[in-house]
N, C-alpha and C positions, 0 to 999 in steps of 0.2 A: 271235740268237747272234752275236758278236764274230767276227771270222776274221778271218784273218793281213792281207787288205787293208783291212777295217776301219781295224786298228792301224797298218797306212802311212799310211794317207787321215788319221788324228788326229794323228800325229806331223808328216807333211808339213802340214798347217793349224796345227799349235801353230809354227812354223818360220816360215811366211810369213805367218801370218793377223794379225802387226803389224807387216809391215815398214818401215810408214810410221814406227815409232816413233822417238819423240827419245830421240838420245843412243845410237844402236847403228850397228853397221859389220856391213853386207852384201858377200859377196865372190862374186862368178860364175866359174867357172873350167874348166878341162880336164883331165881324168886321164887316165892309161895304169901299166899296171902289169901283172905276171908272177907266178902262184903256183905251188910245186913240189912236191905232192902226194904224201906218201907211200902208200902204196893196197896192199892185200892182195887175192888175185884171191879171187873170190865164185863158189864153186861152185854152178852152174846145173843139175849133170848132163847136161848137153851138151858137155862136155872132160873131155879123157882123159890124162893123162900119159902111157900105154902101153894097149896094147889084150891083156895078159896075163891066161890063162884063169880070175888069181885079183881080175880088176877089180873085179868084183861087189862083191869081199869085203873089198875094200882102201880103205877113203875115203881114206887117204893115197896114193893113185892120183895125182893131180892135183901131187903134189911137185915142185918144181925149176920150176913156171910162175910165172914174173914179172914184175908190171904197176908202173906209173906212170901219174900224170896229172897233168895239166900246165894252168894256166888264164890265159890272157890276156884282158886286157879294155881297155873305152875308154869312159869315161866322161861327160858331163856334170853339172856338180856346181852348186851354192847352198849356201849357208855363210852364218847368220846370228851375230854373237856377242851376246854379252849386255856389258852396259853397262861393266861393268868387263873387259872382255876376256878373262875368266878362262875363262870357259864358250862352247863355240861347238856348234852343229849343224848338220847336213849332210846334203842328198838330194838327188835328181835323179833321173839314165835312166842305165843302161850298157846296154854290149852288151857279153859274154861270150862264148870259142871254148871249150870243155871239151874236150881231148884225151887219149884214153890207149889205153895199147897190152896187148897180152897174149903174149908171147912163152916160148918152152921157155928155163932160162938152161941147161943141162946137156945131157950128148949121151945120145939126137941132139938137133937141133935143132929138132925139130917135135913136136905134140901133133895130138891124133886128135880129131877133131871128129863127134859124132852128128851123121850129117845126114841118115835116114830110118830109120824104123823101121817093119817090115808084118809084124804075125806073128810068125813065126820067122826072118826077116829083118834082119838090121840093115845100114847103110850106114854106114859112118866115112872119112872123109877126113883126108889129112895135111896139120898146117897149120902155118908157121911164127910167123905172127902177125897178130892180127887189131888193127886199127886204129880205133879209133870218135871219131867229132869229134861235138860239139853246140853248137849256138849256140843263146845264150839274150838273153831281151833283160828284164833287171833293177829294180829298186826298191833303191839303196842308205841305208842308213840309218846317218850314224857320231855320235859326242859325240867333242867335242876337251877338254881340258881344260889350260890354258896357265900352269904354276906358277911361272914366272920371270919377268920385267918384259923386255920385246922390246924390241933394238934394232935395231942390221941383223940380228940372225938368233935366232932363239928353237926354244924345243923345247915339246913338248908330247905325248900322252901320247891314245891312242886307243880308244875300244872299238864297234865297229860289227856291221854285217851286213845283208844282201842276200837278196830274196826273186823267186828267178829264175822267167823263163817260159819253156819249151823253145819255138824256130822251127823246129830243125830238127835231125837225124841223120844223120849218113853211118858207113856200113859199110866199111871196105875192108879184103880179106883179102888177107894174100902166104901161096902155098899150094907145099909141097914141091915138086909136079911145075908148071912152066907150064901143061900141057897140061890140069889142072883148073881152070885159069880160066874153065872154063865155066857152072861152079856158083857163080859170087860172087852172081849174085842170090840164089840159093839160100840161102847161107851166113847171107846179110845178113838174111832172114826168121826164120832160127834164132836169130841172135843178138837180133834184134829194138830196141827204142831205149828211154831209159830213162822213167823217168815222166815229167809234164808239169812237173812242179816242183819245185826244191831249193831249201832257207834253206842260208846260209851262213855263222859266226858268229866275228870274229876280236877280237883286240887290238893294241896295236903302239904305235911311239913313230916320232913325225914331227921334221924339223925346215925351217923355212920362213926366208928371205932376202928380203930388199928394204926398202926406206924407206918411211914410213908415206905413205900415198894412192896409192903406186905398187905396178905387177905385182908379184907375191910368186910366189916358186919354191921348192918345195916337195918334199921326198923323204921317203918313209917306209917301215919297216920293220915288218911285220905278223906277228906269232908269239903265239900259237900262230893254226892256220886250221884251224878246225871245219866238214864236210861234213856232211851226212845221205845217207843212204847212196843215198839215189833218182838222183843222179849216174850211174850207168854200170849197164848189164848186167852188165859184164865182171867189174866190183872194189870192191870197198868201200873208202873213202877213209880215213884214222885220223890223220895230222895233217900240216897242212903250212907254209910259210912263204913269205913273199912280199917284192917291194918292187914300191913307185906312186912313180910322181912325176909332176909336177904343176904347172899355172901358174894365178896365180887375180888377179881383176882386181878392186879397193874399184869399190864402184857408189853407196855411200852412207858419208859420210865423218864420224866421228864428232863427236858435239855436245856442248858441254860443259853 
């Protein structure tokens, strides 16, 4: 059966597995870049807009809470082109922070959070907002496509994506009263963290500077930015936009 590291490990070996070859230009370099997530919150049944005796009956309960996420990263990158310059590809390692928040936007300013349930019993807490970060650490995979003749600076035209590994999740809630901070472990098991795995799937158009053999600096803008939904407890992702930029250093200088 093929799986998704299958098709990195063949893309990554179709990339390197001639780089010895005559007559192409290899480029090694650095990225950093910011995405800004639009995200609708994902009702879990553990928040509550109000804690009113027609909750039950309301799924539009949950109204007026509003999330974002947000994603910075850091990358190391390989860039082979192809003979005529036209066609280029692109992999390496990132490392990725996923952040997003869940907050009431209407008064009041807090939502009610199940936080035990025994019986006839239930437990809800008030909570302003719940905070969730994850670090992952990545497989990026892009195609450049470069349709004008470069001199000091050219454009080119992007379609990529990313198959992340979660390291790690942190919880932090701000809750109505101080005096419930006693329950953020608590809280933090409820919310719990999200799956082990997210693809990521965008487009965009770049454009890169410098003289040929020399550093090249590089900016680009990434729209539309496709999630799968395994990103957060909190919220589902729906589309977002970004910019990277970038420095990338010829290691193999082309041959005519």
């Amino acid at each position: 059966m093929i799986t998704k590291r299958h098709f990195c490990l063949a893309l990554i070996l179709l990339t390197f597995g001639g780089a010895t070859g005559q007559g192409r230009t290899t480029f090694v370099g650095v990225e950093t870049g910011f995405h800004a997530i639009i995200a609708t919150y994902s009702d879990q049944g553990f928040i509550r807009g109000d804690n009113s005796p027609s909750i039950d009956l309301d799924p539009s309960s949950s109204q007026g809470i509003g999330s974002q996420l947000y994603r910075g990263f850091a990358a190391i990158r390989i860039e082979r082109r192809t003979r005529n310059d036209k066609f280029g590809i692109s992999t390496g390692i990132l490392f990725s922070e996923l952040s997003g928040y869940l907050k009431k936007n209407v008064y009041p300013n807090y939502y009610y959070l199940l936080y035990d349930q025994m019986g006839t019993t239930t437990e809800y807490l008030r909570v302003r907002e719940i905070h969730q970060t994850s670090g992952y650490l990545g497989i990026p995979i892009e195609l450049h496509y470069f349709p004008f003749v470069r001199r000091m600076a050219g454009t080119y035209f992007i379609a990529g994506g990313n198959l992340n590994y979660r390291l790690f999740t942190n919880n932090k809630t701000t809750f109505q009263l101080p005096a419930m901070g006693k329950y953020e472990s608590g809280v933090s098991e409820v919310v719990g963290a999200p799956s082990p795995r997210f693809v990521s799937f965008y487009g965009g158009v770049g454009w890169r500077f410098g003289k040929e053999g020399k550093p090249r600096y590089g900016v680009e803008l990434t729209v539309p930015i496709i999630m799968t939904n395994s990103v957060s407890t909190l919220m589902k992702p729906i589309v977002g936009i970004g910019v990277h930029v970038q420095v990338q250093l010829p290691i193999k200088k082309k041959k005519k």
